[in-house]
N, C-alpha and C positions, 0 to 999 in steps of 0.2 A: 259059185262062191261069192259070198260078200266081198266088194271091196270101198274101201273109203271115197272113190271117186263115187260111187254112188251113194252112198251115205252121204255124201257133202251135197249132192245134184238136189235127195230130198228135203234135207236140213234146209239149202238155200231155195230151194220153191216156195218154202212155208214160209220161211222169214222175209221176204221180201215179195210175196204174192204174185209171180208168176214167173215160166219157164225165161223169159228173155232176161226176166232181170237177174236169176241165180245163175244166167248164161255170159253175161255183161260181169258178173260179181266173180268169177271164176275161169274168167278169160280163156271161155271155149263157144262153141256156138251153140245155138238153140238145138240143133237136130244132136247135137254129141250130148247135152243134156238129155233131151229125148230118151236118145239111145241108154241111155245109164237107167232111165228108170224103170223101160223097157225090157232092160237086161235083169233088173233085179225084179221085175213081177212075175218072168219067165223062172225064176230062180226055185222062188216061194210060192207060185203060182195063184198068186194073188193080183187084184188091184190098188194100188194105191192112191193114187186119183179116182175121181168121181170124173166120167168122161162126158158125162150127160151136162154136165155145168160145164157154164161158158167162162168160171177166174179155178184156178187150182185148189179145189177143196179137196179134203182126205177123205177116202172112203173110214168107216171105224178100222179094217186094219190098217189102215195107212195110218192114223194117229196113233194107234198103236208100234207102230215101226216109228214113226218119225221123236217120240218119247225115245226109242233105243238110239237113233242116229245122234240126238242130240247128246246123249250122254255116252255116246263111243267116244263122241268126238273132242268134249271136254275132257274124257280118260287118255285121250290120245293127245291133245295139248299140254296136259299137264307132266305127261309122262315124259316128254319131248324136251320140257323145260326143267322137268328134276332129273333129270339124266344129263344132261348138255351141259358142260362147261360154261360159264358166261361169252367165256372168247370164242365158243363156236355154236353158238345158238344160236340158228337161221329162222328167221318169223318177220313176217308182216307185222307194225306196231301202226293204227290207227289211233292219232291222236289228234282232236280236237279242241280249238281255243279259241275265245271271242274274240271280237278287235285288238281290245289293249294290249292282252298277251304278247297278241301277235307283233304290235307293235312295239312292244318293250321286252321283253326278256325272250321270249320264243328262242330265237334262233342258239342261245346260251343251253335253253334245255335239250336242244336236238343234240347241240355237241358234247352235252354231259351225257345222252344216252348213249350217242354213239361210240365215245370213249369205254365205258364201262359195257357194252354190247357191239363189240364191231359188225355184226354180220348182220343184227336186226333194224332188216327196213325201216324210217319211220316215216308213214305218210300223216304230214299234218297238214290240216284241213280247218282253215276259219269260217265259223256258224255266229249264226244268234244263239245265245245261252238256251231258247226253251227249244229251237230246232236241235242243239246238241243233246238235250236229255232226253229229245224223242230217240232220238238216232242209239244213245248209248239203251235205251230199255227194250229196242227192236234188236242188238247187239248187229248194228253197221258200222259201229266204232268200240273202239276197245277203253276206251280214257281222253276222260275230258277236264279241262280247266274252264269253270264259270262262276260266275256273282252272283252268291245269293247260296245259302248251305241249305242242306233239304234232307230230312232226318225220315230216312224209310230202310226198310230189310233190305229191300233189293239194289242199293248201291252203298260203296264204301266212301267213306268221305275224310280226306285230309285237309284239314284246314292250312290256308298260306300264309292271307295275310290282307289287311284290310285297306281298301282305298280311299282316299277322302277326297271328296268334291266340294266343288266351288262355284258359286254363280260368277260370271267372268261376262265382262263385254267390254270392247272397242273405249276411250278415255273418255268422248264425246258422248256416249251415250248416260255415263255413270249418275249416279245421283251424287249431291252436293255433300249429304251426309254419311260418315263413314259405317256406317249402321243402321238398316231399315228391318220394321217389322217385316217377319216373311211374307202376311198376306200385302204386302205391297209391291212384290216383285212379280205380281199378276199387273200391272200397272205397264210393264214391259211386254213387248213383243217376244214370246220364250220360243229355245229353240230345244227340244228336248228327243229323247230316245223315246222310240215304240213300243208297243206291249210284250213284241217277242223277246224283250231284253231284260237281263235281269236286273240291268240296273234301272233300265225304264219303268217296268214291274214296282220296285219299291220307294223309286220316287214320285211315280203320280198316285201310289196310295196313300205318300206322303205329306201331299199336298192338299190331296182330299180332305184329310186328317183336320189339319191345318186351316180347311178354308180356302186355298187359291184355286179362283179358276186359272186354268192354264189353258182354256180354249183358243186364247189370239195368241197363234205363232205356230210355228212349222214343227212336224216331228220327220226325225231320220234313224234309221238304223244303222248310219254309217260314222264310224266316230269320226274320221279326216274330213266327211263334207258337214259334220258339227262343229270341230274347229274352224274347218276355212269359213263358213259362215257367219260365227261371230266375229272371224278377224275382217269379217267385210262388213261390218257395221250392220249387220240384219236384225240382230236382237240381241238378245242373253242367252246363256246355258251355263247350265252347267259341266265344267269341266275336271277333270282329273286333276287336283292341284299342283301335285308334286313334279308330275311330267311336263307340265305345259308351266312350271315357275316361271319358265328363263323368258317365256313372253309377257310375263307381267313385270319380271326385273328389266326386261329395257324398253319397257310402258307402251308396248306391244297391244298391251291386253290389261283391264284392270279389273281386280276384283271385287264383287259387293258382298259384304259381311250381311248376314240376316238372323234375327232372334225369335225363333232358334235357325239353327244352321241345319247346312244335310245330313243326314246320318251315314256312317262310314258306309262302305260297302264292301262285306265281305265276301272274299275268292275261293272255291275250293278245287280241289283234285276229286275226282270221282269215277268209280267202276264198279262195275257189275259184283254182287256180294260172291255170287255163283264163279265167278273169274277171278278169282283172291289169290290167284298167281304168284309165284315169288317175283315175276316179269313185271308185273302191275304195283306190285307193292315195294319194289325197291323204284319204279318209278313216281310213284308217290311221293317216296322219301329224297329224291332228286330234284322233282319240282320244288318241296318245300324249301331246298337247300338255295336254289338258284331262283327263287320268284324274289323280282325286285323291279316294280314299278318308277320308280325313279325315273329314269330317262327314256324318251322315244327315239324311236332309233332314225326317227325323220330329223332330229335337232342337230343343227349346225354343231358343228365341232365334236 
């Protein structure tokens, strides 16, 4: 007999490419994976693995079955969630958010989902925006919050809301004039985000654009040791405006106007097209409700 423990052992061999890691993913051991696929080759008296290869490839019937596991299991997800009550639907919710999220409204969304979902877990997990889009298209998260909106089939996209950044440094550092060309803030030591990020992403192709080199200065992926960096007088970044105000209102941090300025940056919500869940899509509509960058939740008071 079929059963879903097997079903699940092959679905997660294929999507995460090998026995230990759909062992790790399914919090059972490698030899009780083993055993599951073991059990169902004996079943259908087939192979499913290719044994002569050393990572897990599928024999053709195994791709063939592993097309059926994956679409049991999306029938058996969904069934699970159109049937259940919201106050007694038990599930895992993987949800991913970059820095700022996580730094500003995060924990507001956990407790709107959890209000309207008591029973469904949520593991959230902070990434870089293009780690998290890998992660949601190999589906090892379920819904993700990142910068930067991305128009394709295969995921759904809620828009939030937009960020505006600022070049920001230390008083001592500033220029005299309340407004410089942008290519002159190459003039400065920059401190900026990496390519894995989506806001790094569209601001060094924005400066490309523009003319600045941004070669002298440091890049981070971390947005707190991008703040604490400028507030230690290292150089410029740009920062989040809205959140990091209250360091330029008690002249903490001061900001340099540039012509033209950054471009906003916009956040979305995002999941799988094939996972259009009513679970997913009312949490869509939660984030949109509760996404408000305004404040870090590191700021005093």
């Amino acid at each position: 007999m079929l059963t879903f423990k097997q079903v699940e052992a092959v679905f997660w061999i294929v999507q995460l490419g090998s026995f230990e890691a759909a062992a790790n993913k399914l919090n059972a051991s490698q030899s009780a994976i083993s055993k599951r696929v073991q059990e169902l080759e004996q079943t259908f008296s087939l192979e499913v693995f290719d044994r002569s290869k050393r990572t897990a490839k599928l024999t053709e019937k195994g791709e063939e079955l592993y097309l059926y596991a994956k679409e049991l299991l999306e029938k058996r997800d969904e069934a699970v969630e159109r049937l259940s009550a919201k106050e007694v639907l038990v599930r895992r919710f993987r949800l991913g958010v970059t820095e700022l999220t996580a730094l500003t409204w995060l924990p507001r969304l956990v407790a709107a989902i959890k209000k309207e979902y008591p029973r469904v877990i949520v593991e959230a997990e902070v990434e870089l925006g293009a780690t998290l889009r890998e992660r949601l298209a190999a589906q090892t998260i379920d819904f993700i919050i990142v910068p930067g909106a991305s128009v394709t089939e295969r995921f759904v996209s809620t828009r939030l809301a937009f960020v505006e950044n600022a070049w920001m440094c230390v008083p001592a550092m500033a220029p005299p004039q309340k407004r410089i060309p942008l290519p002159e803030i190459s003039s400065f030591s920059l401190l900026s985000q990496g390519d894995l990020s989506g806001t790094g992403i569209t601001y060094s192709r924005f400066l490309v654009e523009h003319g600045v080199n941004a070669a002298k200065g440091f890049t981070s992926n971390n947005l707190v040791a991008q703040i604490g960096l400028t507030l230690s007088g290292i150089g410029v970044s740009y920062l989040p405006r809205e959140c990091v105000h209250y360091l330029v209102e008690d002249g903490t941090l001061q900001e340099i106007e540039t012509d033209p300025p950054l471009p906003p940056i916009e956040y979305v919500a995002m999941y799988r097209a094939d996972h259009a869940y009513a679970l997913t899509a009312k949490i869509a509509q939660l984030a949109a409700t509760h996404c408000d960058f305004s404040k870090l939740l590191l700021q005093p008071g």
